[in-house]
VEXDREN-2710 file (C-alpha; in Angstrom, 1 decimal):
% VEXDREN-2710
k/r/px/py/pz
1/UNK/-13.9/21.1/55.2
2/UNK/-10.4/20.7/55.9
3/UNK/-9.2/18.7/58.4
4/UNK/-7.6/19.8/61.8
5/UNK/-4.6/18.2/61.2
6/UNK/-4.5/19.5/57.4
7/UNK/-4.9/23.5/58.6
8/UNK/-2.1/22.6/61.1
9/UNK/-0.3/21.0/58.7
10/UNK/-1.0/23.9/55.9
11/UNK/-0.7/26.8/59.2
12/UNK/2.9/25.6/59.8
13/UNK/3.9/25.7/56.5
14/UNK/2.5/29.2/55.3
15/UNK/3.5/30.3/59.2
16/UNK/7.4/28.9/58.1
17/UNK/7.1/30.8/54.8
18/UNK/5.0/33.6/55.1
19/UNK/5.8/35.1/58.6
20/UNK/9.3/35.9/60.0
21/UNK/10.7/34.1/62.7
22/UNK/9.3/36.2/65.3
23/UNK/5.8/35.3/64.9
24/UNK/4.4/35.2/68.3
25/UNK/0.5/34.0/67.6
26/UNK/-1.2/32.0/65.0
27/UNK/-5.1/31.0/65.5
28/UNK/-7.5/29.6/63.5
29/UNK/-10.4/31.9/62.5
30/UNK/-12.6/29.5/61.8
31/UNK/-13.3/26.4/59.3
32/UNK/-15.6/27.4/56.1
33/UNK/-16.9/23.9/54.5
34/UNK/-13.7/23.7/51.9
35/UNK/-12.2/26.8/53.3
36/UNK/-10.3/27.8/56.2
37/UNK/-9.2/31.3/57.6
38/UNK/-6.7/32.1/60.2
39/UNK/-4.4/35.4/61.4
40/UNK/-1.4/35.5/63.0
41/UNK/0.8/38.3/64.3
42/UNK/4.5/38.7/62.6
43/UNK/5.7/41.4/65.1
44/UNK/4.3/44.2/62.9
45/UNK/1.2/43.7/63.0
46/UNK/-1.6/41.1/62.1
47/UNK/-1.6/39.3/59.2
48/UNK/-4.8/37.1/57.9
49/UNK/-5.3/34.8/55.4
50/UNK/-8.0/32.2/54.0
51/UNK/-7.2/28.9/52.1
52/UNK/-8.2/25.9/50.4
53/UNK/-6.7/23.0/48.7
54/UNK/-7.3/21.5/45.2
55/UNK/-9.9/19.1/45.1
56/UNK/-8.2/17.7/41.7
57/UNK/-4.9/18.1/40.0
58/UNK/-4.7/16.6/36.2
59/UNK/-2.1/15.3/35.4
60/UNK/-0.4/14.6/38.9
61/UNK/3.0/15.9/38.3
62/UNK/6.0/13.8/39.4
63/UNK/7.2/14.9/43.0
64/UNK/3.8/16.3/43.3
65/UNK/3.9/18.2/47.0
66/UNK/1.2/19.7/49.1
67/UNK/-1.2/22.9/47.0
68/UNK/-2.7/26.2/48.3
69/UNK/-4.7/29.1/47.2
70/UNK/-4.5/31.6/49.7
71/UNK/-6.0/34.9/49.6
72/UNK/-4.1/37.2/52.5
73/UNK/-4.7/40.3/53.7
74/UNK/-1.7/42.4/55.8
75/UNK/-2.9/45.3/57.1
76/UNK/0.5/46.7/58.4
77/UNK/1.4/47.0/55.0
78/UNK/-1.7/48.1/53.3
79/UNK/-2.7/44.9/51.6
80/UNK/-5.7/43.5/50.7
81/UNK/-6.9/40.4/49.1
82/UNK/-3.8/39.5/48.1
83/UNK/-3.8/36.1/45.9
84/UNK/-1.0/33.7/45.8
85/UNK/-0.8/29.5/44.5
86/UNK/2.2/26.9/45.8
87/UNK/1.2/24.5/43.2
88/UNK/2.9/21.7/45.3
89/UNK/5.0/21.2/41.8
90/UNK/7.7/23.2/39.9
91/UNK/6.3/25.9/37.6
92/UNK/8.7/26.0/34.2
93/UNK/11.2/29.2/34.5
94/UNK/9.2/32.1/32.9
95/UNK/6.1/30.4/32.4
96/UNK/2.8/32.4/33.0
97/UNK/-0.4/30.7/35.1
98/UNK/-4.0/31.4/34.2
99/UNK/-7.0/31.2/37.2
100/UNK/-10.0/30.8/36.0
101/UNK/-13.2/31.4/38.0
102/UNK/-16.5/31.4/35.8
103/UNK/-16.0/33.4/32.5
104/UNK/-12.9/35.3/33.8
105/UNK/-9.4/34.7/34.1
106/UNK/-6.7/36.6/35.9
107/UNK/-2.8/36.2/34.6
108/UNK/-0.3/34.9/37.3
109/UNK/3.3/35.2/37.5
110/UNK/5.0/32.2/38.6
111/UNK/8.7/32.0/40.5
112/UNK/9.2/28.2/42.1
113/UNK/6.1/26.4/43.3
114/UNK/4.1/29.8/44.0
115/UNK/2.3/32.3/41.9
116/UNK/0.7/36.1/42.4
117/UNK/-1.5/38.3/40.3
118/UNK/0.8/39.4/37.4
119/UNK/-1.5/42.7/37.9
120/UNK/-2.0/43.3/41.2
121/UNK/-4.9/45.9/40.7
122/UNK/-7.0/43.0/40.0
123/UNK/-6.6/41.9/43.7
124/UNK/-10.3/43.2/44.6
125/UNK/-12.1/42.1/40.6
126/UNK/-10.4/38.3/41.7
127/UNK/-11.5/38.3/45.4
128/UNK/-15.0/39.0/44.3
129/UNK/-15.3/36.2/41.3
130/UNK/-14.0/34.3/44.2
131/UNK/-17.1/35.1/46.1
132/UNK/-19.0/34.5/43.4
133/UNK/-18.0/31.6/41.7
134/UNK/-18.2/27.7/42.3
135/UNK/-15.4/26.5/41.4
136/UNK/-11.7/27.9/40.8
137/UNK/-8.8/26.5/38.4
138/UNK/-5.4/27.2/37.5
139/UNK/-3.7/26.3/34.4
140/UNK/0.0/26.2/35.2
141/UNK/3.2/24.9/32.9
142/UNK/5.3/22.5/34.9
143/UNK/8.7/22.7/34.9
144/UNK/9.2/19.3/32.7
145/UNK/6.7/21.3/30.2
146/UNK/3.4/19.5/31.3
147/UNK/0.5/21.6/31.6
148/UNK/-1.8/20.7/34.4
149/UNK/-4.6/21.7/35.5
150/UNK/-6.1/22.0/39.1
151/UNK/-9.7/22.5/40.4
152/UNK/-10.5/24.4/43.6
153/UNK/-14.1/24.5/45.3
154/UNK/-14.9/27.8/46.2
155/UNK/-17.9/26.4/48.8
156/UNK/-17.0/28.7/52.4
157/UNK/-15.1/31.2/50.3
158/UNK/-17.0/34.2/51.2
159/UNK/-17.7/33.4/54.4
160/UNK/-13.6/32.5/55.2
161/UNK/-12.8/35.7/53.5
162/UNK/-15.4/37.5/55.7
163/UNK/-14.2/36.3/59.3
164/UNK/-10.1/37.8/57.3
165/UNK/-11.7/41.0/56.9
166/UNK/-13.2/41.2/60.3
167/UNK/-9.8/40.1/62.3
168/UNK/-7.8/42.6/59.6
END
């Protein structure tokens, strides 16, 4: 599970870069084993979210910073399951990112330290390998040209994207 001050930690930084300045409310909906799920309201309406951290990342990159998954639903703007990294390190300008989650793999596009679906159709197909699988990874090229590699447990995935889906 992750800690208290870890989701407080995570909540103010997705809060900071994810929600405008006139976010009134963020709460945490619950804790899922390595999953957590919260919602807060950005002045047009709710937004929700679940996330987890790596539980490895091979090889540590230099100036390695804190990593995300974070699957976020905004209702307001008619979106669903959307999927996004922060790698906590420097993706290389251009570079694609792979997520692997059993025998399937989604493409990411990558800008920064974050990435999305490069096809954003495959929101739903990713959500429910999410459900379904174990473990998650995501192959991404660092900005020095090191690929790394890091591994997500999936364990409270379903339920933390359950308690997103009943607040939005």
């Amino acid at each position: 599970m992750i800690s208290f001050r870890l989701s407080l930690l995570a909540l103010a930084a997705v809060t900071a870069s994810v929600l405008p300045a006139q976010a009134q409310s963020a709460r945490v909906l619950g804790d899922f084993r390595d999953w957590s799920s919260y919602a807060a309201d950005d002045g047009m309406g709710t937004i929700c979210f679940a996330m987890t951290r790596p539980k490895s990342t091979q090889p540590l990159p230099a100036g390695y910073g804190e990593a995300y998954i974070y699957v976020t639903s905004r209702p307001a703007e008619d979106v669903v399951n959307e999927f996004n990294v922060v790698a906590g390190y420097t993706f290389q300008t251009g570079s694609m990112a792979i997520v692997s989650i059993g025998g399937q793999s989604f493409n990411l596009f990558t800008q920064g330290d974050a990435a999305w679906l490069d096809d954003a159709s495959q929101a739903a197909n990713l959500a429910s390998a999410i459900r379904a699988g174990s473990t998650i990874t995501v192959q991404g090229i660092a900005a020095d040209g090191t690929s790394i590699v890091q591994s997500y447990s999936l364990s409270g995935a379903t339920a933390a994207q359950q308690a997103v889906g009943a607040e939005c």
